[in-house]
mmCIF file as Biopython writes it, N, C-alpha, C and O atoms, coordinates in Angstrom:
data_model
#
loop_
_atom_site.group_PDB
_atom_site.id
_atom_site.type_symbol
_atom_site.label_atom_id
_atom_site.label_alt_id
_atom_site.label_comp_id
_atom_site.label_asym_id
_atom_site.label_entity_id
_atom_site.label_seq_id
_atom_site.pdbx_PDB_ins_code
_atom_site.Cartn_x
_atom_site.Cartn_y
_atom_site.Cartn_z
_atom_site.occupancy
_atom_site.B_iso_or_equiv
_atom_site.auth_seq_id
_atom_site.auth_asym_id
_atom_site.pdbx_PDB_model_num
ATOM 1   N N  . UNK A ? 1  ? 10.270  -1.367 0.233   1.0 0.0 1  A 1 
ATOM 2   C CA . UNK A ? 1  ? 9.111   -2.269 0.048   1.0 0.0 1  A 1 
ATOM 3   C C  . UNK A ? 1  ? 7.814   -1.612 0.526   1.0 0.0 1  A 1 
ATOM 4   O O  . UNK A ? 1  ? 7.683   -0.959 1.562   1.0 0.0 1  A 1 
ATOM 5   N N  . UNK A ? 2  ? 7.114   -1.815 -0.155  1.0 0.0 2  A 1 
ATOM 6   C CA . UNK A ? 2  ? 5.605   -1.484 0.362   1.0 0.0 2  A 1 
ATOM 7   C C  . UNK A ? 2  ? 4.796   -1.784 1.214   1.0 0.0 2  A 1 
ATOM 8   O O  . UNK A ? 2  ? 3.727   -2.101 0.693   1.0 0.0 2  A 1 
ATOM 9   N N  . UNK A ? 3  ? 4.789   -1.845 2.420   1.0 0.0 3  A 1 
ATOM 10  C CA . UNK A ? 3  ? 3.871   -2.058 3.310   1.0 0.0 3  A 1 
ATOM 11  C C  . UNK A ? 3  ? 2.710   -3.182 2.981   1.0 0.0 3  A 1 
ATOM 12  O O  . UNK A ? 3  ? 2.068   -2.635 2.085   1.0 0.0 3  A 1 
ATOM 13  N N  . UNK A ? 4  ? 2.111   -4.444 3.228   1.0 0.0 4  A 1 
ATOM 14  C CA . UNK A ? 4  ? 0.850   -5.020 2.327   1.0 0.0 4  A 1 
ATOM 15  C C  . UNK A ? 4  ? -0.226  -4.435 3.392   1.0 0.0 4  A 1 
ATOM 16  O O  . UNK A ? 4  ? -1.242  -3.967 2.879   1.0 0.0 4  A 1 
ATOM 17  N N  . UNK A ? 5  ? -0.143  -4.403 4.713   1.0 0.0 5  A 1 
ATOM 18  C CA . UNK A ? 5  ? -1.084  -3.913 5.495   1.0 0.0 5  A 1 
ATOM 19  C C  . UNK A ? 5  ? -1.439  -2.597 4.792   1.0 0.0 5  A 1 
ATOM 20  O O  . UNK A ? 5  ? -2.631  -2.417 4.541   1.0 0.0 5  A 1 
ATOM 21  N N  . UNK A ? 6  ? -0.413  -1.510 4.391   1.0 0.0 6  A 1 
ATOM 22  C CA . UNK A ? 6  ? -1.111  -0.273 4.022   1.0 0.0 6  A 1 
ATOM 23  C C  . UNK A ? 6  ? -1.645  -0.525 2.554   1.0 0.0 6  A 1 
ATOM 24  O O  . UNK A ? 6  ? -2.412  0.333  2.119   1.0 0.0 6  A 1 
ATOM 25  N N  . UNK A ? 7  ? -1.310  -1.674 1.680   1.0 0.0 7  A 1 
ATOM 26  C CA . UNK A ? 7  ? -1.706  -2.165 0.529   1.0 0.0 7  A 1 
ATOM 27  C C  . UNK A ? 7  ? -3.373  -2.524 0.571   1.0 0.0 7  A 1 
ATOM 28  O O  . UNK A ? 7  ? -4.213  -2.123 -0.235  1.0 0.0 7  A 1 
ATOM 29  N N  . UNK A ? 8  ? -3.652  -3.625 2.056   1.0 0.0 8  A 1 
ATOM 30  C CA . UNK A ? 8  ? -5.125  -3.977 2.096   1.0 0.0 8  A 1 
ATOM 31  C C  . UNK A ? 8  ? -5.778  -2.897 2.456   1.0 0.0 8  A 1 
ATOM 32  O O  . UNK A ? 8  ? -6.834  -2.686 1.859   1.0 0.0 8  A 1 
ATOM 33  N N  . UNK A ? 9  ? -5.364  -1.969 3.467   1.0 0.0 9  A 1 
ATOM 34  C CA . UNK A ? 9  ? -6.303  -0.938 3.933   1.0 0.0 9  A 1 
ATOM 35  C C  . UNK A ? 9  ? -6.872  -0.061 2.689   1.0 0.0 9  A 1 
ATOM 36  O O  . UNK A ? 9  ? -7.997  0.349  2.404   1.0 0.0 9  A 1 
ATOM 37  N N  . UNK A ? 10 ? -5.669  0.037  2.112   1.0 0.0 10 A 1 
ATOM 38  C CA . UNK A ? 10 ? -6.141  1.105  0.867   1.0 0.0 10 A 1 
ATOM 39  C C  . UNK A ? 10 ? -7.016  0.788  -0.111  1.0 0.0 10 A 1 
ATOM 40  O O  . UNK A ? 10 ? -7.622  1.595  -0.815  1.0 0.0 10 A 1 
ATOM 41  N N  . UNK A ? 11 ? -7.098  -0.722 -0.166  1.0 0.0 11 A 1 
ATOM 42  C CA . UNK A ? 11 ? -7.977  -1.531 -1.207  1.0 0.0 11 A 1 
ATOM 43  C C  . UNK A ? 11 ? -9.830  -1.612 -0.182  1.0 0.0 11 A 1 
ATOM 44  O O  . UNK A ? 11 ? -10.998 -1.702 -0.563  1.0 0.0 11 A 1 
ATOM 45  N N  . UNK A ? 12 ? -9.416  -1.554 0.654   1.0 0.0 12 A 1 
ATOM 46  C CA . UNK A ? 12 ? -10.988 -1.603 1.686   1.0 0.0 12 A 1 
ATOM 47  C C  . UNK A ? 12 ? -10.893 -0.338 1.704   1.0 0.0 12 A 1 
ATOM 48  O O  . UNK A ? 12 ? -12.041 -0.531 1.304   1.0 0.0 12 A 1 
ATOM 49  N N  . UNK A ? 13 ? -10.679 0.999  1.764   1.0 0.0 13 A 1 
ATOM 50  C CA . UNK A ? 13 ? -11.131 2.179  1.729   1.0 0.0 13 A 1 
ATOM 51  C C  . UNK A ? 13 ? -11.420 2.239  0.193   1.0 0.0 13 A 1 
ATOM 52  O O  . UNK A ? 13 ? -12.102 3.259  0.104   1.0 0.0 13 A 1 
ATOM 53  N N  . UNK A ? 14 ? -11.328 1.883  -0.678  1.0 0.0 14 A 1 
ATOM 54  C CA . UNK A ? 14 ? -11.308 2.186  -1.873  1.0 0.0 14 A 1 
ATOM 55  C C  . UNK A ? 14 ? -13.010 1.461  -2.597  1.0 0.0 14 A 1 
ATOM 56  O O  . UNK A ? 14 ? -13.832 1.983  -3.349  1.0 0.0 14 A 1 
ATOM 57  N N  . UNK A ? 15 ? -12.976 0.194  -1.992  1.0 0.0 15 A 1 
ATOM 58  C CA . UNK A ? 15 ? -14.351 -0.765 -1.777  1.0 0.0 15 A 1 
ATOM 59  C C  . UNK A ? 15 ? -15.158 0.022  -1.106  1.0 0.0 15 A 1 
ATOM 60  O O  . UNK A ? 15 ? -16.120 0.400  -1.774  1.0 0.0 15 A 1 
ATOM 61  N N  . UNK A ? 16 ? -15.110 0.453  0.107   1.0 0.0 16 A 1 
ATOM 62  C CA . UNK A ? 16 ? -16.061 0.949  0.596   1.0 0.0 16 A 1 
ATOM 63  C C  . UNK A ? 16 ? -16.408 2.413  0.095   1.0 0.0 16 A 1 
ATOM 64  O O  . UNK A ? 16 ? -17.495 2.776  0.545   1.0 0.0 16 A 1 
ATOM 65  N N  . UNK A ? 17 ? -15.738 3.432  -0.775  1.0 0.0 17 A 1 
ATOM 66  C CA . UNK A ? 17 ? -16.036 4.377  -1.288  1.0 0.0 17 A 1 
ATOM 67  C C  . UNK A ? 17 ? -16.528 3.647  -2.537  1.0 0.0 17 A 1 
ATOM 68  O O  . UNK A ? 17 ? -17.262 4.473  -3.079  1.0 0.0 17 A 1 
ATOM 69  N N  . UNK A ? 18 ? -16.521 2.961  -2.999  1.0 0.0 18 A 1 
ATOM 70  C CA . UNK A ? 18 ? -17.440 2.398  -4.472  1.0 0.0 18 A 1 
ATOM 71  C C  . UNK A ? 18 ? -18.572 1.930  -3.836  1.0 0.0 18 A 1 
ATOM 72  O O  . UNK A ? 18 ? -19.323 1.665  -4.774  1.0 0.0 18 A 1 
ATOM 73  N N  . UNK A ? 19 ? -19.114 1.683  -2.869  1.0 0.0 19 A 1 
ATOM 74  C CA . UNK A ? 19 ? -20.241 1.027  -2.343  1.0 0.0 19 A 1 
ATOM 75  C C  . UNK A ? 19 ? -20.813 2.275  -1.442  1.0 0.0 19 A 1 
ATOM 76  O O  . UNK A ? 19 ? -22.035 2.363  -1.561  1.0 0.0 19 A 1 
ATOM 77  N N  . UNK A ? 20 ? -20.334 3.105  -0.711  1.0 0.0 20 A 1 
ATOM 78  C CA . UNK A ? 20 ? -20.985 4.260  -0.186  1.0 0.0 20 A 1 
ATOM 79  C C  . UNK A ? 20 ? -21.247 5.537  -0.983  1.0 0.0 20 A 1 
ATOM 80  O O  . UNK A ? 20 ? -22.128 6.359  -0.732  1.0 0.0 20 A 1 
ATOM 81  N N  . UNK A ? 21 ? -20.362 5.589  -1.971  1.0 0.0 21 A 1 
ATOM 82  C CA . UNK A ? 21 ? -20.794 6.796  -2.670  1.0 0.0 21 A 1 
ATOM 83  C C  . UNK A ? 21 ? -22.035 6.945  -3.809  1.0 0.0 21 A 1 
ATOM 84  O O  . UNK A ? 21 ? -22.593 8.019  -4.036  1.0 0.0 21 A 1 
ATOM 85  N N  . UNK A ? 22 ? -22.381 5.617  -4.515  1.0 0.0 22 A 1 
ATOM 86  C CA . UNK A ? 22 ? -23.399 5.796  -4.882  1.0 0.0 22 A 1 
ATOM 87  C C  . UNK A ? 22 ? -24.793 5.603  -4.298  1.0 0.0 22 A 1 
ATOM 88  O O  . UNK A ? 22 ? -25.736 6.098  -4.916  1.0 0.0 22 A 1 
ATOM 89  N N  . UNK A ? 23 ? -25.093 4.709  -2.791  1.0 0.0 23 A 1 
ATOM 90  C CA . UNK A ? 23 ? -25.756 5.545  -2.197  1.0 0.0 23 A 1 
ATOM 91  C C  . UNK A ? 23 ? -25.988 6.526  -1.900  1.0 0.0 23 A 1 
ATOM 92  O O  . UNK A ? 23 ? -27.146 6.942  -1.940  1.0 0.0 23 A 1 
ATOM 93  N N  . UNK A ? 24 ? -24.724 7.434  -1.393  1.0 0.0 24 A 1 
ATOM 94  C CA . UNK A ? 24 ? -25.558 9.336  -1.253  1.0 0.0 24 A 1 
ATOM 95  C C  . UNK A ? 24 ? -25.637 9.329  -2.199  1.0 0.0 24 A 1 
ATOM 96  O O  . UNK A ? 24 ? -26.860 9.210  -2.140  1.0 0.0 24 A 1 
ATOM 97  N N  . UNK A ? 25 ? -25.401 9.352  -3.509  1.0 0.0 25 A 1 
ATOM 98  C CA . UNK A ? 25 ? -25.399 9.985  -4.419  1.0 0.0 25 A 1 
ATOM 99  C C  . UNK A ? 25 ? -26.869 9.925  -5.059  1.0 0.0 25 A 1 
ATOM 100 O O  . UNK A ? 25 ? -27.441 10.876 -5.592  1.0 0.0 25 A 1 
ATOM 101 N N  . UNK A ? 26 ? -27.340 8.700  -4.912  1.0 0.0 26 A 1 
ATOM 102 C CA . UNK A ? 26 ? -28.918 7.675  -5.216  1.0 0.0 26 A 1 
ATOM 103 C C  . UNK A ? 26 ? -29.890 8.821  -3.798  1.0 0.0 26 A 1 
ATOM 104 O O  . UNK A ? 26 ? -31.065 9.158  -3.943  1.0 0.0 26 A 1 
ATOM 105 N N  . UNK A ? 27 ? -29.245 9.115  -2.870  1.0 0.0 27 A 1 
ATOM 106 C CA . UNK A ? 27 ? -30.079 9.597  -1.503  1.0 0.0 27 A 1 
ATOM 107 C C  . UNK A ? 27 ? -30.299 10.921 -1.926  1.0 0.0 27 A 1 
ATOM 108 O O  . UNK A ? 27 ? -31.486 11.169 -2.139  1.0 0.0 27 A 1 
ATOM 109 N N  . UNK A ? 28 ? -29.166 12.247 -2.192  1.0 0.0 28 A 1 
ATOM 110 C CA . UNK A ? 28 ? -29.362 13.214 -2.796  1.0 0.0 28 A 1 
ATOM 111 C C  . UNK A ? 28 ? -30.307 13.679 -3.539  1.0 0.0 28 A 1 
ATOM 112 O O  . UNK A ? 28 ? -30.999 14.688 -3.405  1.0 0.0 28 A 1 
ATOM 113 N N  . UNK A ? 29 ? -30.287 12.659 -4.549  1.0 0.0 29 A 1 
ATOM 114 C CA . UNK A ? 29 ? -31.058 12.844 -5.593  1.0 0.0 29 A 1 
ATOM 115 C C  . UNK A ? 29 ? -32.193 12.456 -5.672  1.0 0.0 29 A 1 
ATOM 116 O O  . UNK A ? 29 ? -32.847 12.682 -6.690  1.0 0.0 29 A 1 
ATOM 117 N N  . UNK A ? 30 ? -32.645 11.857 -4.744  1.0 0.0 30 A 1 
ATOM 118 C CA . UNK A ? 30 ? -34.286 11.458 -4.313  1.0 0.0 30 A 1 
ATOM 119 C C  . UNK A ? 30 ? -34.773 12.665 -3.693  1.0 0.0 30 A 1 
ATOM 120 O O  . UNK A ? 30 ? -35.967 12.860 -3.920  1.0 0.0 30 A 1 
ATOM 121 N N  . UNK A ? 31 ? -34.277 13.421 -3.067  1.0 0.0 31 A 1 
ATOM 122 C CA . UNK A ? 31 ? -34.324 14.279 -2.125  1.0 0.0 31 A 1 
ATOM 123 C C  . UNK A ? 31 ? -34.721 15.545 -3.189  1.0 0.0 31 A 1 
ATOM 124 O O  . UNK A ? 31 ? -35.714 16.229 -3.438  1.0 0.0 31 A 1 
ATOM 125 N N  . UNK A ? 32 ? -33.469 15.437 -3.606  1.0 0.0 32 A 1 
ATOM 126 C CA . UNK A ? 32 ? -33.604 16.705 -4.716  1.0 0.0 32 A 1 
ATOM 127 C C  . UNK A ? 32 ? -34.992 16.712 -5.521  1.0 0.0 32 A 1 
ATOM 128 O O  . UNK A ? 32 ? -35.543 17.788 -5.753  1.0 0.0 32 A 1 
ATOM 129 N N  . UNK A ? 33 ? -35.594 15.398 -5.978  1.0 0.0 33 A 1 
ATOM 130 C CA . UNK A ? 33 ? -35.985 15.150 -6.894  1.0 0.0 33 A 1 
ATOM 131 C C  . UNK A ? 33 ? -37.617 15.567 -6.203  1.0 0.0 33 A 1 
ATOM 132 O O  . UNK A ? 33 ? -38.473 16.247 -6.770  1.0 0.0 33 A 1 
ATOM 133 N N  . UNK A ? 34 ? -37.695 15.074 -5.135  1.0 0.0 34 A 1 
ATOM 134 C CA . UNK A ? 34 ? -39.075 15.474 -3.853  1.0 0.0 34 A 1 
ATOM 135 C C  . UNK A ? 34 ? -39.735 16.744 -4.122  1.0 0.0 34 A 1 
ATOM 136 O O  . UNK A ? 34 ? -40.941 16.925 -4.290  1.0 0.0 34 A 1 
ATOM 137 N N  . UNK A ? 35 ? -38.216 18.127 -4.153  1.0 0.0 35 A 1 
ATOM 138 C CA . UNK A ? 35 ? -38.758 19.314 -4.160  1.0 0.0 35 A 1 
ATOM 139 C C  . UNK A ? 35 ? -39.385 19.659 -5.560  1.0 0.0 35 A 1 
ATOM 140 O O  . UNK A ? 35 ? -40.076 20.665 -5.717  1.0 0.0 35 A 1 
ATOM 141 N N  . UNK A ? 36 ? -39.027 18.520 -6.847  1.0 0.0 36 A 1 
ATOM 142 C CA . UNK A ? 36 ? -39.937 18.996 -8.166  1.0 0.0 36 A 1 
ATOM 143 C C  . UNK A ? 36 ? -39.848 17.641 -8.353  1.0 0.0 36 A 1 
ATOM 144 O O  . UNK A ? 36 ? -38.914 16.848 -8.477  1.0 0.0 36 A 1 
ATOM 145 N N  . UNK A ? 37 ? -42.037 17.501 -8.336  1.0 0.0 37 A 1 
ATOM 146 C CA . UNK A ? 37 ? -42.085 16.488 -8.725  1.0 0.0 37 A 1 
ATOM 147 C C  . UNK A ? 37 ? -42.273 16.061 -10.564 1.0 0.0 37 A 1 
ATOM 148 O O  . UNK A ? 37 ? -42.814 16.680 -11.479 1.0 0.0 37 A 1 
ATOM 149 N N  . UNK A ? 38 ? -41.592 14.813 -10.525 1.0 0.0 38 A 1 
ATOM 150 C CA . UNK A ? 38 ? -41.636 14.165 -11.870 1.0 0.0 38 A 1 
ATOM 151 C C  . UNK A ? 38 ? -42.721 13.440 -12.465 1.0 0.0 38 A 1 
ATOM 152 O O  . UNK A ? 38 ? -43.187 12.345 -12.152 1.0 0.0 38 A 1 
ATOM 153 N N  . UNK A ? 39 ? -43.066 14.296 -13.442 1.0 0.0 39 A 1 
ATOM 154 C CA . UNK A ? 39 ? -44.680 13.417 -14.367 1.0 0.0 39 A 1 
ATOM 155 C C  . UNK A ? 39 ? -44.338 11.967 -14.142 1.0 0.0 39 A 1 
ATOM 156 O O  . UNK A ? 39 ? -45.259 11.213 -13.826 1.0 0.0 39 A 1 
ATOM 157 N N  . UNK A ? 40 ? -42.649 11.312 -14.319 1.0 0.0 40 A 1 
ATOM 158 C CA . UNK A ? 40 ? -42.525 9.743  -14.344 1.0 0.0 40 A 1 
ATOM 159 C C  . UNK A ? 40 ? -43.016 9.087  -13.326 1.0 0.0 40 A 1 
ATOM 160 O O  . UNK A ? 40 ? -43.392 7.921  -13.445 1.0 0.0 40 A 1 
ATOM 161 N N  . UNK A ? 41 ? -43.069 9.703  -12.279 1.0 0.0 41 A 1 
ATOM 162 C CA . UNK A ? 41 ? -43.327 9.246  -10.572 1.0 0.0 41 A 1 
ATOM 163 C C  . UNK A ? 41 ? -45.019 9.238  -10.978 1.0 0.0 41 A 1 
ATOM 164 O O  . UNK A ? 41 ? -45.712 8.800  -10.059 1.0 0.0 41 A 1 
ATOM 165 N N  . UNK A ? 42 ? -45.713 9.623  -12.112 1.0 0.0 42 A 1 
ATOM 166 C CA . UNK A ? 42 ? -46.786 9.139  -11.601 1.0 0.0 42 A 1 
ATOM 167 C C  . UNK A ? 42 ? -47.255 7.955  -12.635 1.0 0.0 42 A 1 
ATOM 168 O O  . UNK A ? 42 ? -48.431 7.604  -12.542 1.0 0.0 42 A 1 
ATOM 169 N N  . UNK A ? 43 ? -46.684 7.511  -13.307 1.0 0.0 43 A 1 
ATOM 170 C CA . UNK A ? 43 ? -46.548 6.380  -14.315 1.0 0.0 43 A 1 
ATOM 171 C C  . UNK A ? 43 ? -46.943 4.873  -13.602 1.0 0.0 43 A 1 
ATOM 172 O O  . UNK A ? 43 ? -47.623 3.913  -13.965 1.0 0.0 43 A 1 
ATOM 173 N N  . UNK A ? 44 ? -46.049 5.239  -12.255 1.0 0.0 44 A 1 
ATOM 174 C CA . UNK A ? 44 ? -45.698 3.896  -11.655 1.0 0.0 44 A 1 
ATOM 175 C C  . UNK A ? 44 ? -46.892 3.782  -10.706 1.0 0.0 44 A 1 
ATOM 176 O O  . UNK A ? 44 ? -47.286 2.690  -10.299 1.0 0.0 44 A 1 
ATOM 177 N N  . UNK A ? 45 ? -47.451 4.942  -10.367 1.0 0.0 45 A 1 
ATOM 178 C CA . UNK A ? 45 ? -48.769 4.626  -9.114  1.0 0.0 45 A 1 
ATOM 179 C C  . UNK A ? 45 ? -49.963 3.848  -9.741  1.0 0.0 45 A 1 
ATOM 180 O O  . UNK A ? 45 ? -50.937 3.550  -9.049  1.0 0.0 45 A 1 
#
């Protein structure tokens, strides 16, 4: 039988990598994006 405790843990590590990874991923790429700036970034000022 399968464990359900190792069933929930794995389902909350799994939630929290869908919810933390596209923050860095959104953070990275702001970052990245800093060192060349984008004509679009000046659309919005």
């Amino acid at each position: 039988m399968i464990d359900m405790d190792n069933v929930q843990f794995a389902g909350l590590l799994l939630i929290s990598l869908a919810l933390v990874i596209p923050v860095l991923y959104s953070f990275f790429v702001d970052n990245h994006k800093k060192g060349t700036p984008d004509p679009r970034d000046n659309e919005h000022q």
